[in-house]
N, CA and C atoms as an extended XYZ file, in Angstrom:
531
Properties=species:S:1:pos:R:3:atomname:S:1:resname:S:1:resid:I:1 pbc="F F F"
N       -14.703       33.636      -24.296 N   UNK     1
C       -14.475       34.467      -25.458 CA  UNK     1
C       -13.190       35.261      -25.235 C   UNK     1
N       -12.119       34.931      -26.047 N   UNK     2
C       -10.843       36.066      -25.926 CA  UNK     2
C       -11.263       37.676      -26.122 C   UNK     2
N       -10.870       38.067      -25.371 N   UNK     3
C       -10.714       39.376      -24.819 CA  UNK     3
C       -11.736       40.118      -24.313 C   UNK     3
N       -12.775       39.579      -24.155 N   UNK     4
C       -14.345       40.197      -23.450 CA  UNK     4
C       -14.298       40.206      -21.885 C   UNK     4
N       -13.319       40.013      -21.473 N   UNK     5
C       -13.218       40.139      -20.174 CA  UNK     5
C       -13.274       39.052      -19.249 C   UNK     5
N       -13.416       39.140      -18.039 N   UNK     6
C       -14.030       38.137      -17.245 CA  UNK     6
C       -15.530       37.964      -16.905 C   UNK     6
N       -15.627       36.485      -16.600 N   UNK     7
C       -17.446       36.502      -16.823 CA  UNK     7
C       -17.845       37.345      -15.557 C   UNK     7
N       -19.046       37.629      -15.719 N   UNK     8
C       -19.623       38.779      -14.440 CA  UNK     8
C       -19.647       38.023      -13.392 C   UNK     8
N       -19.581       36.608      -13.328 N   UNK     9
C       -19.376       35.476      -12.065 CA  UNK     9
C       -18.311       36.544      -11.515 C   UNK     9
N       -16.611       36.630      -12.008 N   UNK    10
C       -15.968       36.523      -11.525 CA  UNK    10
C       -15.844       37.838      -10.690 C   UNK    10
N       -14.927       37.287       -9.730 N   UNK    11
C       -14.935       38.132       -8.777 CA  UNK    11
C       -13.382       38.673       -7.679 C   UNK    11
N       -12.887       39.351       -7.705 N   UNK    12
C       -11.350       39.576       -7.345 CA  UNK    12
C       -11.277       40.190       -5.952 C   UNK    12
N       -10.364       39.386       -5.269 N   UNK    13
C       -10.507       39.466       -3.803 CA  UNK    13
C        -9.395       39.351       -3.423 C   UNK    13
N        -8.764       39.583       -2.395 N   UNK    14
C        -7.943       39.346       -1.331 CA  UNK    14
C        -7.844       37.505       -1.342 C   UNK    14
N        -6.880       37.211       -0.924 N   UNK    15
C        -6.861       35.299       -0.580 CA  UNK    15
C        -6.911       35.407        1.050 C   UNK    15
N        -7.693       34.699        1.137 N   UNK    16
C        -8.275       34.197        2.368 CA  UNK    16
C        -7.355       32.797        2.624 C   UNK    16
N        -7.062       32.357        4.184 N   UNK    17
C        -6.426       31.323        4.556 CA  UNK    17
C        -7.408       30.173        3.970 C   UNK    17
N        -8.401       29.932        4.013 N   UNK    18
C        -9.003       29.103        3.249 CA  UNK    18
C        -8.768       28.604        1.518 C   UNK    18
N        -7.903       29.761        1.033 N   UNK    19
C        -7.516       29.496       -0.582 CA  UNK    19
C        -6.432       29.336       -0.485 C   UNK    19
N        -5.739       29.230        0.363 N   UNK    20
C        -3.618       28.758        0.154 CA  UNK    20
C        -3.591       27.345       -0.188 C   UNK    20
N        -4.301       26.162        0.229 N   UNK    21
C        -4.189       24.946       -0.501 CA  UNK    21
C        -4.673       24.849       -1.526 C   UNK    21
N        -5.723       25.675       -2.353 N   UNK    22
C        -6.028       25.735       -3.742 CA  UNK    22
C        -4.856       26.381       -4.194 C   UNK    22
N        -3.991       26.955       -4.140 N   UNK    23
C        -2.809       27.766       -5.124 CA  UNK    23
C        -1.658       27.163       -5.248 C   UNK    23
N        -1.000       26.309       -5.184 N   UNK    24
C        -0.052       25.126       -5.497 CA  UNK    24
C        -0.697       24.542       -6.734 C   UNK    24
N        -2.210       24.189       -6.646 N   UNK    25
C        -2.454       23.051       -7.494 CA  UNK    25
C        -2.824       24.335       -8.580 C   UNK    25
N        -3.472       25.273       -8.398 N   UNK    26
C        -3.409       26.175       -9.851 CA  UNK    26
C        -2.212       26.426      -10.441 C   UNK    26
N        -0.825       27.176       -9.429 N   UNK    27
C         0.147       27.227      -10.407 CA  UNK    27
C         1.020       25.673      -10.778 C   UNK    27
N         0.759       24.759      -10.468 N   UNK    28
C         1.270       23.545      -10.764 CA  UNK    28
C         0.529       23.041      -12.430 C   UNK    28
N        -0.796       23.606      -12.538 N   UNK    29
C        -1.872       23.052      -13.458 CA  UNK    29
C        -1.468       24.202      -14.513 C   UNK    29
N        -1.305       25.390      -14.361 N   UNK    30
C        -0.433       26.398      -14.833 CA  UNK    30
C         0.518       26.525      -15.496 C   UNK    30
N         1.924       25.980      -14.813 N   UNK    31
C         2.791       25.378      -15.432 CA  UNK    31
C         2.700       24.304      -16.374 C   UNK    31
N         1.694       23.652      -16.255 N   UNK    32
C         1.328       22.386      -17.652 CA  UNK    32
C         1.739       22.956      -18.637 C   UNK    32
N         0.995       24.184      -19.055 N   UNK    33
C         1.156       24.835      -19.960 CA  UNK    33
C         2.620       25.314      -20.493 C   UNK    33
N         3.244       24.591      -19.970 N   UNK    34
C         5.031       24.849      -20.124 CA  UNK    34
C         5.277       23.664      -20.859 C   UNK    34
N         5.012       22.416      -20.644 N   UNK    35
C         5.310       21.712      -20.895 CA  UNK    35
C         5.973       21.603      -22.225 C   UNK    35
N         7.356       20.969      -22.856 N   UNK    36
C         7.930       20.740      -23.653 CA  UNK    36
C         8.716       22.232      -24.288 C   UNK    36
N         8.387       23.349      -23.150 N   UNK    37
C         9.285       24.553      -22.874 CA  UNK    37
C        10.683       24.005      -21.877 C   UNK    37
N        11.571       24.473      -22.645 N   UNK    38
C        12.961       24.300      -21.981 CA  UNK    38
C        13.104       24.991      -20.292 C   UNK    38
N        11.837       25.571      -19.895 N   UNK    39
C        11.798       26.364      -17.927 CA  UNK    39
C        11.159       25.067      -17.298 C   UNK    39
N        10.295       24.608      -18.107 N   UNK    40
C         9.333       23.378      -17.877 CA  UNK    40
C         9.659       23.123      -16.558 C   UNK    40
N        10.899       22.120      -16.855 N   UNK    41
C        11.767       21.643      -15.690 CA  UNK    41
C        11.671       22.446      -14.314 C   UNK    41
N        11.902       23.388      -14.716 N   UNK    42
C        12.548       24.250      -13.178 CA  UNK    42
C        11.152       24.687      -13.165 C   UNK    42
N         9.896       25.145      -13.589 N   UNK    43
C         9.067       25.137      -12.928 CA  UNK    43
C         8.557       24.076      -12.158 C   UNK    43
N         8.499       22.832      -12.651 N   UNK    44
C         8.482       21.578      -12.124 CA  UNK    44
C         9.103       21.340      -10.828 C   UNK    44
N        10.386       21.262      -10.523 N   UNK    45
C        10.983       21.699       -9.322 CA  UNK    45
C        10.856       22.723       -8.125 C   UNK    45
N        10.605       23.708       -8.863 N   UNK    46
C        10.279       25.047       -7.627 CA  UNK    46
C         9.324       25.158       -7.558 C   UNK    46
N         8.396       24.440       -7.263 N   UNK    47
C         7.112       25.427       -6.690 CA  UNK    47
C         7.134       26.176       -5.751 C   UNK    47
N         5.644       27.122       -5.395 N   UNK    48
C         6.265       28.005       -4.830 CA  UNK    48
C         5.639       27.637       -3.586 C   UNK    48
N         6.688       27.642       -2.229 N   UNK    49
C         6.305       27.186       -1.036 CA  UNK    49
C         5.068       28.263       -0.302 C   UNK    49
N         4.021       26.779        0.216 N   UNK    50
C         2.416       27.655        0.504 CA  UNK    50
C         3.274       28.937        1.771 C   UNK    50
N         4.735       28.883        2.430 N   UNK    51
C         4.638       29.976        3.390 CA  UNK    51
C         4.898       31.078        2.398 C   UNK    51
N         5.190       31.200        1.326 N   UNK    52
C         5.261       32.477        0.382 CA  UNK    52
C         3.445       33.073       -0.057 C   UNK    52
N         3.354       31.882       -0.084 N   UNK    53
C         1.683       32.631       -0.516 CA  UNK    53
C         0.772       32.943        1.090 C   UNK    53
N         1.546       32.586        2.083 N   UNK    54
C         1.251       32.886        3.390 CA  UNK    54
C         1.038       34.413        3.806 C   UNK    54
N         2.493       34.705        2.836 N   UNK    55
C         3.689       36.188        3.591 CA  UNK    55
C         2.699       36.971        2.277 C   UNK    55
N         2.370       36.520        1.280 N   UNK    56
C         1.375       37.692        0.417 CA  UNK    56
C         0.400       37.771        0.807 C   UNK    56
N        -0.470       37.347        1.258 N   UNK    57
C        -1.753       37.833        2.125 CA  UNK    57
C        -1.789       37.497        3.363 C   UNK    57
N        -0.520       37.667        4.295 N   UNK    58
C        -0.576       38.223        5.483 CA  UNK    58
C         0.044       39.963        5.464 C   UNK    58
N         0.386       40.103        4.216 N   UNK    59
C         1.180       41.558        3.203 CA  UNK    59
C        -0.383       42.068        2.468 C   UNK    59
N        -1.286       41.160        2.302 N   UNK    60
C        -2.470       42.211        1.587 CA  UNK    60
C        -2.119       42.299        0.144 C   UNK    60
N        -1.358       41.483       -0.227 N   UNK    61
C        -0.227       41.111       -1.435 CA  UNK    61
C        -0.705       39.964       -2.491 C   UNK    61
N        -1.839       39.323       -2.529 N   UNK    62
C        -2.071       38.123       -2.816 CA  UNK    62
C        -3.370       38.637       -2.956 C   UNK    62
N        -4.366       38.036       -4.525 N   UNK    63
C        -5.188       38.029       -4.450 CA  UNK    63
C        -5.859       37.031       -5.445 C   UNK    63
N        -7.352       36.419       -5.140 N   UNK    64
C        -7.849       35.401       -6.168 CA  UNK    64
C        -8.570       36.135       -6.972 C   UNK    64
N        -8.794       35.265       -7.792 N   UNK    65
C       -10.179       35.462       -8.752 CA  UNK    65
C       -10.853       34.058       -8.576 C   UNK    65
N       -12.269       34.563       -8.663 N   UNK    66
C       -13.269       33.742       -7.806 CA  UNK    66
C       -14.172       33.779       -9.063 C   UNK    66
N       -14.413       32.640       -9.182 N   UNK    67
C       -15.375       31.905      -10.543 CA  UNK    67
C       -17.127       31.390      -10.215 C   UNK    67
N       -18.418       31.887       -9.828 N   UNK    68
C       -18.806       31.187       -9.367 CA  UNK    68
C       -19.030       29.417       -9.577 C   UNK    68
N       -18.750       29.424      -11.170 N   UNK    69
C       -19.020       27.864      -11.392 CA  UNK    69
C       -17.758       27.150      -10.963 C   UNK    69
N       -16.372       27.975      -10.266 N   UNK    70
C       -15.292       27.031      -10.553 CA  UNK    70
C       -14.488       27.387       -9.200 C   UNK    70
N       -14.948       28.032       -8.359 N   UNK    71
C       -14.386       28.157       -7.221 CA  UNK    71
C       -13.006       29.341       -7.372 C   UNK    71
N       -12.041       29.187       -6.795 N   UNK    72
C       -10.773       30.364       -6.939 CA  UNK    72
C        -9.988       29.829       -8.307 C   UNK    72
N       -10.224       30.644       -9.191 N   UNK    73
C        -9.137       29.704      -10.279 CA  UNK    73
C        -8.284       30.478      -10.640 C   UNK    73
N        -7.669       31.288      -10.272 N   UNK    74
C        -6.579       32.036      -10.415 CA  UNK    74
C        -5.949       32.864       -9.456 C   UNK    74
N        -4.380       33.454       -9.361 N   UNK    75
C        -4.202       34.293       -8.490 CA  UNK    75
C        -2.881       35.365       -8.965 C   UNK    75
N        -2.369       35.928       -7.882 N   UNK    76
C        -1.706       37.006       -8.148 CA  UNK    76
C        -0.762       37.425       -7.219 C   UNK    76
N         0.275       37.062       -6.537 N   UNK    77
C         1.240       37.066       -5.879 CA  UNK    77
C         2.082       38.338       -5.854 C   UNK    77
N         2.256       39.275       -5.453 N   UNK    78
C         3.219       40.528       -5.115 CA  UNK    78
C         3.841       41.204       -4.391 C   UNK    78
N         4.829       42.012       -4.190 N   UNK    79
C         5.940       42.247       -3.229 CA  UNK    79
C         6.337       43.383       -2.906 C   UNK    79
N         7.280       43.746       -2.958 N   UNK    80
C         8.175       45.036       -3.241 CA  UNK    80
C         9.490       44.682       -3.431 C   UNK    80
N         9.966       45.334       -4.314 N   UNK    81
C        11.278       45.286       -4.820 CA  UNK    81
C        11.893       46.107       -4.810 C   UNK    81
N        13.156       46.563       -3.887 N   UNK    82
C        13.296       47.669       -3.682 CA  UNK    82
C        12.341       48.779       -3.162 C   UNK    82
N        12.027       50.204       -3.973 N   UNK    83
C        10.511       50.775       -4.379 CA  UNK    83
C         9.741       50.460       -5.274 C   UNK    83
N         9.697       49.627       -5.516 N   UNK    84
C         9.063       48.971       -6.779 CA  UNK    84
C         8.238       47.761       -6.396 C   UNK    84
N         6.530       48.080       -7.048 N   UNK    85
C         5.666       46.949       -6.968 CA  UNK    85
C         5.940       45.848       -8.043 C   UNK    85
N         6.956       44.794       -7.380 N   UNK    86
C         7.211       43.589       -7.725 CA  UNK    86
C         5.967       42.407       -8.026 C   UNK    86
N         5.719       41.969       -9.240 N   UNK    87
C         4.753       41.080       -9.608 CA  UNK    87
C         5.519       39.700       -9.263 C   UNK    87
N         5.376       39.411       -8.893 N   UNK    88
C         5.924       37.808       -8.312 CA  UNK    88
C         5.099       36.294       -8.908 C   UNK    88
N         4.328       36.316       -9.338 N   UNK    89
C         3.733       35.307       -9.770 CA  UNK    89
C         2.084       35.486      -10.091 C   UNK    89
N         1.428       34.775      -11.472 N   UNK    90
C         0.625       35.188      -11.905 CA  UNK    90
C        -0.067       33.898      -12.457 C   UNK    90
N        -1.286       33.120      -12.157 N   UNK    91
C        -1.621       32.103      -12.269 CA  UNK    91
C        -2.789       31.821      -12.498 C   UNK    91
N        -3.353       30.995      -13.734 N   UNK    92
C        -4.951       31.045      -14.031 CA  UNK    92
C        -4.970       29.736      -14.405 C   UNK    92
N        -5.725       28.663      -14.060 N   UNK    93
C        -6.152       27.573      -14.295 CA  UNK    93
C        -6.100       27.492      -16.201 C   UNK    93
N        -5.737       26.643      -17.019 N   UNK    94
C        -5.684       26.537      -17.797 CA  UNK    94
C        -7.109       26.256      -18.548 C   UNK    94
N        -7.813       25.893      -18.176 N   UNK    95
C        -9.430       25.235      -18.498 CA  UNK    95
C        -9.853       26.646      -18.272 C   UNK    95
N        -9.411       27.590      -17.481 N   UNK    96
C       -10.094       29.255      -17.288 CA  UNK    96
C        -9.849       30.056      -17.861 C   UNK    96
N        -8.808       29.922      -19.119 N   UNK    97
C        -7.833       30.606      -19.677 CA  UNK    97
C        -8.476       31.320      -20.686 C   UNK    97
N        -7.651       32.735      -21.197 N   UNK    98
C        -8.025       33.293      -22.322 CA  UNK    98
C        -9.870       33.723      -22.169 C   UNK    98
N       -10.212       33.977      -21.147 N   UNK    99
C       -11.397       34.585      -21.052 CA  UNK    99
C       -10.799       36.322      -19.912 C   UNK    99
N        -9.998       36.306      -20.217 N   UNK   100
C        -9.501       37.614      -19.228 CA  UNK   100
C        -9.411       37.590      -17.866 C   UNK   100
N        -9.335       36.823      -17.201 N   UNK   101
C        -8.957       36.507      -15.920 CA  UNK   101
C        -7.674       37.240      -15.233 C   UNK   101
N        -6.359       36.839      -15.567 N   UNK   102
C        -5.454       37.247      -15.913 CA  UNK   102
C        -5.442       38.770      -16.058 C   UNK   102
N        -5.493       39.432      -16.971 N   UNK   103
C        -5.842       40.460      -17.520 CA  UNK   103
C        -6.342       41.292      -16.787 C   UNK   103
N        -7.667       40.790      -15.997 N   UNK   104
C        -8.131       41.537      -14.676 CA  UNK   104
C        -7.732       41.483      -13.406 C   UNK   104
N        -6.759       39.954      -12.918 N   UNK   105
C        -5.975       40.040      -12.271 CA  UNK   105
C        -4.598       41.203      -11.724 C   UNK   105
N        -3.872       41.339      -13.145 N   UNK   106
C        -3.230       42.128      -13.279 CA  UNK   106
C        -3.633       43.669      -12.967 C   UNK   106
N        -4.595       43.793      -14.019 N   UNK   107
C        -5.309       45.373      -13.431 CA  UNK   107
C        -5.381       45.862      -11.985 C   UNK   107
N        -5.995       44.305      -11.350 N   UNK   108
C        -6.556       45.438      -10.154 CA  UNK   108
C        -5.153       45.102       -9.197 C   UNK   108
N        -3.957       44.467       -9.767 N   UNK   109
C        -3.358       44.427       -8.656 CA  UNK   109
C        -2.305       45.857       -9.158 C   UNK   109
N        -2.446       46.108      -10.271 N   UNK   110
C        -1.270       47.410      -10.432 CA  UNK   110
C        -2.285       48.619       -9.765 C   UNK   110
N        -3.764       48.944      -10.004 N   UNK   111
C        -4.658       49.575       -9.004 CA  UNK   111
C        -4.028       49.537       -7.340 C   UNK   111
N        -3.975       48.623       -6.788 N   UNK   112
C        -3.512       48.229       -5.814 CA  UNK   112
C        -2.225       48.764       -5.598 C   UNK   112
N        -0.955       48.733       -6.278 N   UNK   113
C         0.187       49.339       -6.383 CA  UNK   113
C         0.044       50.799       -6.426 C   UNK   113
N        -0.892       51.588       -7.581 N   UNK   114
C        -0.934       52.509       -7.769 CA  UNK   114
C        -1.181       53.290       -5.873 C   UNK   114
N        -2.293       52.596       -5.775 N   UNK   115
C        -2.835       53.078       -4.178 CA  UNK   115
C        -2.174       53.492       -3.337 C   UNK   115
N        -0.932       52.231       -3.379 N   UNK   116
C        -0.454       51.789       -2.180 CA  UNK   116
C         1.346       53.177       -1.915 C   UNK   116
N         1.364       54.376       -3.407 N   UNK   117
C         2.039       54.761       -3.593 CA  UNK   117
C         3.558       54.577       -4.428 C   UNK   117
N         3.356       52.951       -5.014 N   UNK   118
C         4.549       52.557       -5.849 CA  UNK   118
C         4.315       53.576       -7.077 C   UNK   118
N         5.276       53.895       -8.093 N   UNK   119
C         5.563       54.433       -8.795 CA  UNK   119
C         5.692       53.680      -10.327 C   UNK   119
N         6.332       52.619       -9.865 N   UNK   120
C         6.984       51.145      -10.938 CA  UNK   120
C         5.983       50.084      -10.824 C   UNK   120
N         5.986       49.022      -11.365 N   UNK   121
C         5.519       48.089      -11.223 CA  UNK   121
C         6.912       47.626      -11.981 C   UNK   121
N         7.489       46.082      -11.588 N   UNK   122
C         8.514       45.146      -12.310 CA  UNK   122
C         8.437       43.512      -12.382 C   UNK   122
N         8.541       43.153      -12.658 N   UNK   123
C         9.016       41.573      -12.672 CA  UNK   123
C         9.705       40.745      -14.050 C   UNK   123
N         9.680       39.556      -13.789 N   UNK   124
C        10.546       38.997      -14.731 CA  UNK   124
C         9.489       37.684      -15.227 C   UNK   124
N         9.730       36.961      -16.561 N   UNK   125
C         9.471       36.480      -17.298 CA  UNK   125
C        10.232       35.983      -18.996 C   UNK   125
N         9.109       35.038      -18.874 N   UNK   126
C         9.859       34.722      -20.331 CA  UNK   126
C         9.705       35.383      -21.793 C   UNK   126
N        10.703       35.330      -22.545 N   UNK   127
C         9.942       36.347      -23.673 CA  UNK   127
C         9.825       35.336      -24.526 C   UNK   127
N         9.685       34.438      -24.795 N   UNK   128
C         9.200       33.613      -25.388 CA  UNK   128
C         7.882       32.795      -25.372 C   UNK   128
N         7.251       33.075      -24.401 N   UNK   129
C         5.986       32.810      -24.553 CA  UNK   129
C         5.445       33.630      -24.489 C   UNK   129
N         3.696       33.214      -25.480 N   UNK   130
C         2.811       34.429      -25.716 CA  UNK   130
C         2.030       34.762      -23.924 C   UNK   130
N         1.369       33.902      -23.683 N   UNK   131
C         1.164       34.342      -22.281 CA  UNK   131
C         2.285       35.245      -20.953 C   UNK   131
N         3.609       35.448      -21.990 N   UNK   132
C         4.261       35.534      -21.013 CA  UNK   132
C         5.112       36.914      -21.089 C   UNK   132
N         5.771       37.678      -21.430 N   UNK   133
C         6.263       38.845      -21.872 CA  UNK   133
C         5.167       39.312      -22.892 C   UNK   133
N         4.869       38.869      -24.228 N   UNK   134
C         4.244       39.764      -24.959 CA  UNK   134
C         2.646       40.440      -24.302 C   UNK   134
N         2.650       39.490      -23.345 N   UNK   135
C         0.878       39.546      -22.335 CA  UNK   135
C         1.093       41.475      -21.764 C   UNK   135
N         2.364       40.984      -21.039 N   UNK   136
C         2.910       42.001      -20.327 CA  UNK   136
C         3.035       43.270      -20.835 C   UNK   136
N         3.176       42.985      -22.075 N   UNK   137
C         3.703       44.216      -23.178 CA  UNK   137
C         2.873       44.682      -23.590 C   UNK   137
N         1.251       43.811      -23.556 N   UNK   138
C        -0.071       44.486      -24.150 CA  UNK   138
C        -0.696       44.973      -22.999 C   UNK   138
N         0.057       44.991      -21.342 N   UNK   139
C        -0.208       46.244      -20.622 CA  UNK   139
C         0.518       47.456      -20.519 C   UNK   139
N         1.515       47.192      -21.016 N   UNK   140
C         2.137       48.614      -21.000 CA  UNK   140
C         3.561       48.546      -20.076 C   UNK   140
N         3.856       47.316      -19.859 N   UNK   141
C         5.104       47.335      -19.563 CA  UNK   141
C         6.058       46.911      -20.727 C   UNK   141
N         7.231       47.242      -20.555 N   UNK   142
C         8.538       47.311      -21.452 CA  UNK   142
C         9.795       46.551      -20.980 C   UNK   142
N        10.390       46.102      -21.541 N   UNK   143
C        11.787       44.986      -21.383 CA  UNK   143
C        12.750       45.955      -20.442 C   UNK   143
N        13.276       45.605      -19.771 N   UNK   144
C        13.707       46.212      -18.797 CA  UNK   144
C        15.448       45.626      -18.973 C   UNK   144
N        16.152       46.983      -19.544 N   UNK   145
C        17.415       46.608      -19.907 CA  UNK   145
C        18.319       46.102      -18.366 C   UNK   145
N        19.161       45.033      -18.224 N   UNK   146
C        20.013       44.918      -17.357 CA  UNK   146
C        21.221       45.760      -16.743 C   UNK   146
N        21.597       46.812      -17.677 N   UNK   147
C        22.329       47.880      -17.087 CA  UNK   147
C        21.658       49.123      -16.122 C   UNK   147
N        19.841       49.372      -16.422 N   UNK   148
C        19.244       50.262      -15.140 CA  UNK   148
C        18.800       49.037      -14.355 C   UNK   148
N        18.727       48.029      -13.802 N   UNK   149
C        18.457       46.827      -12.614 CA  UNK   149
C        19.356       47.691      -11.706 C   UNK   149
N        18.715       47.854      -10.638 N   UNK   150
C        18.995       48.264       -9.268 CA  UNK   150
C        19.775       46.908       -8.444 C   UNK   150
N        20.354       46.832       -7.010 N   UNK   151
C        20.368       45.508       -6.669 CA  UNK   151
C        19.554       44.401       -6.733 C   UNK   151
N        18.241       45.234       -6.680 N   UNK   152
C        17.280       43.886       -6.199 CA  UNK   152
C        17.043       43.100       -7.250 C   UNK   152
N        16.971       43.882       -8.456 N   UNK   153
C        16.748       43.105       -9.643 CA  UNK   153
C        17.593       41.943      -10.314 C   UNK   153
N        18.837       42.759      -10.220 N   UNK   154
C        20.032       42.031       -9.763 CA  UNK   154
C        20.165       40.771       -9.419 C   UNK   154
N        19.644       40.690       -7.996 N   UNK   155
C        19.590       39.613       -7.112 CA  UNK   155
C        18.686       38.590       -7.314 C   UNK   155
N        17.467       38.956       -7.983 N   UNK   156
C        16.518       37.866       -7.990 CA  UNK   156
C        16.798       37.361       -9.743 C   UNK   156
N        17.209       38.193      -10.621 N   UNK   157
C        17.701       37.351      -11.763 CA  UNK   157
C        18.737       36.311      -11.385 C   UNK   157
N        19.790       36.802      -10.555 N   UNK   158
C        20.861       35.694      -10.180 CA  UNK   158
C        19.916       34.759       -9.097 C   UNK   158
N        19.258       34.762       -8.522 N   UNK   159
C        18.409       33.855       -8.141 CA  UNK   159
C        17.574       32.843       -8.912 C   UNK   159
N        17.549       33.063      -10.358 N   UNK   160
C        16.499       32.512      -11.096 CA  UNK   160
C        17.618       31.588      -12.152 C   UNK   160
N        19.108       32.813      -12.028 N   UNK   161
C        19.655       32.026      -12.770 CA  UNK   161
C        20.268       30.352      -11.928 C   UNK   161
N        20.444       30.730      -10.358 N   UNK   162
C        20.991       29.534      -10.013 CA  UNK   162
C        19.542       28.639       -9.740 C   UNK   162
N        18.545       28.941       -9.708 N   UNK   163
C        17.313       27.621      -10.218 CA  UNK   163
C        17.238       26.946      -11.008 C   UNK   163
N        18.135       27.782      -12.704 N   UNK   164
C        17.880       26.747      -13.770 CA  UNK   164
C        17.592       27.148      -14.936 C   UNK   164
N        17.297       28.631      -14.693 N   UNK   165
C        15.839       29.070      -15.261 CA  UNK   165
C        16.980       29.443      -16.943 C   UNK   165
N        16.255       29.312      -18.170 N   UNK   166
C        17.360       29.536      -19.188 CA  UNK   166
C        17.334       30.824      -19.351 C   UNK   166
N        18.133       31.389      -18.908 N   UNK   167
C        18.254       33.178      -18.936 CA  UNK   167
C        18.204       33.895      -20.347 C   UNK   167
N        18.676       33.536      -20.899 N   UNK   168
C        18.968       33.914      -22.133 CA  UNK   168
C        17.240       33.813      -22.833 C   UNK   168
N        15.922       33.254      -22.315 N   UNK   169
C        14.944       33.762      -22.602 CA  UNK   169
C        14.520       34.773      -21.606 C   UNK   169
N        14.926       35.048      -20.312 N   UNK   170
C        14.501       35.416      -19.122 CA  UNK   170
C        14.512       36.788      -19.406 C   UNK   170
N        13.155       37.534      -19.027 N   UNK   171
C        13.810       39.075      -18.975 CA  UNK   171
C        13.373       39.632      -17.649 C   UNK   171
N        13.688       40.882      -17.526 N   UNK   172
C        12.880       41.522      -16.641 CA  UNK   172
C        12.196       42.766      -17.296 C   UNK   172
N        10.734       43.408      -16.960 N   UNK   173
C         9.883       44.477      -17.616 CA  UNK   173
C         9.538       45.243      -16.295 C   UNK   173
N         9.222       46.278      -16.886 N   UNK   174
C         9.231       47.213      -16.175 CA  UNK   174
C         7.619       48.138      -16.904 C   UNK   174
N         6.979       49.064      -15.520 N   UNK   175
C         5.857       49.443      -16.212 CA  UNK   175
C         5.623       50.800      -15.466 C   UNK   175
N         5.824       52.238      -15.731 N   UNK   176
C         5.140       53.221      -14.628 CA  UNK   176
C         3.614       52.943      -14.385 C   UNK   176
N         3.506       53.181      -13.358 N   UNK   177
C         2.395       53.225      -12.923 CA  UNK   177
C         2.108       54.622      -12.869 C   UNK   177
């Protein structure tokens, strides 16, 4: 059911070394959902290497959502950016979708930020898809103009731009925590 939350199955945890080979094939199954989107491609190409989802929960940075009928079907990848709790990647099985997964993902990882003393929460995305900036925007983050980008922000847009990625949908948002 859209927007009722996640089912009471689910359950949000830390990723355990036992869930790093399930998270390739979620954000790969993830990206489907791109398909015949002009990033398509470059998501297709970059996945994200399992030692990155290594360095987030050996960081306490990484967390699943746990389905009992469906095993880990989603996750949540994060960093620091600069001072800033960097969202790095955000991933829900498509067959799991639109039941709030996501949604609660997000929550408890800006909880997590809040904790941990960040101030910001940031990352980047497309504004052209509904799952994708406007999602963002119905938490309370905002488009994040390119003239306040600090270096880091900086750096990982020019990182995204030499991947491929079509910038000109690309933004970066920004959210106080």
């Amino acid at each position: 059911m859209v927007g009722s939350g996640p089912s009471k199955k689910a359950e949000i945890r830390l990723a355990q070394r036992e869930d790093l080979a399930r998270l390739p094939v979620i954000e790969q199954r993830a990206g489907e959902r791109l398909r015949g989107h002009v990033a398509w491609q470059v998501f297709c190409v970059c996945p994200t290497d399992v030692a990155v989802f290594e360095r987030g929960m050996e960081h306490q940075s990484l967390w699943v959502i746990e389905c009992g009928d469906g095993g880990v079907v989603g996750h949540l990848l994060a960093g620091v950016l600069e001072e800033d709790f960097h969202i790095l990647q955000m991933d829900v099985l498509p067959q799991h979708g639109r039941r709030g997964h996501g949604r609660a993902l997000l929550r408890h990882a800006l909880m997590q930020a809040l904790q941990r003393g960040h101030r910001r929460a940031v990352l980047t995305t497309l504004c052209d898809v509904p799952w994708n900036a406007p999602f963002y925007a119905s938490e309370g983050f905002h488009i994040w103009p390119s003239e306040a980008w600090g270096q880091g922000m900086q750096a990982v847009m020019a990182e995204e731009d030499a991947a491929g990625f079509p910038m000109a949908l690309r933004v970066a948002m920004l959210r106080r925590l």
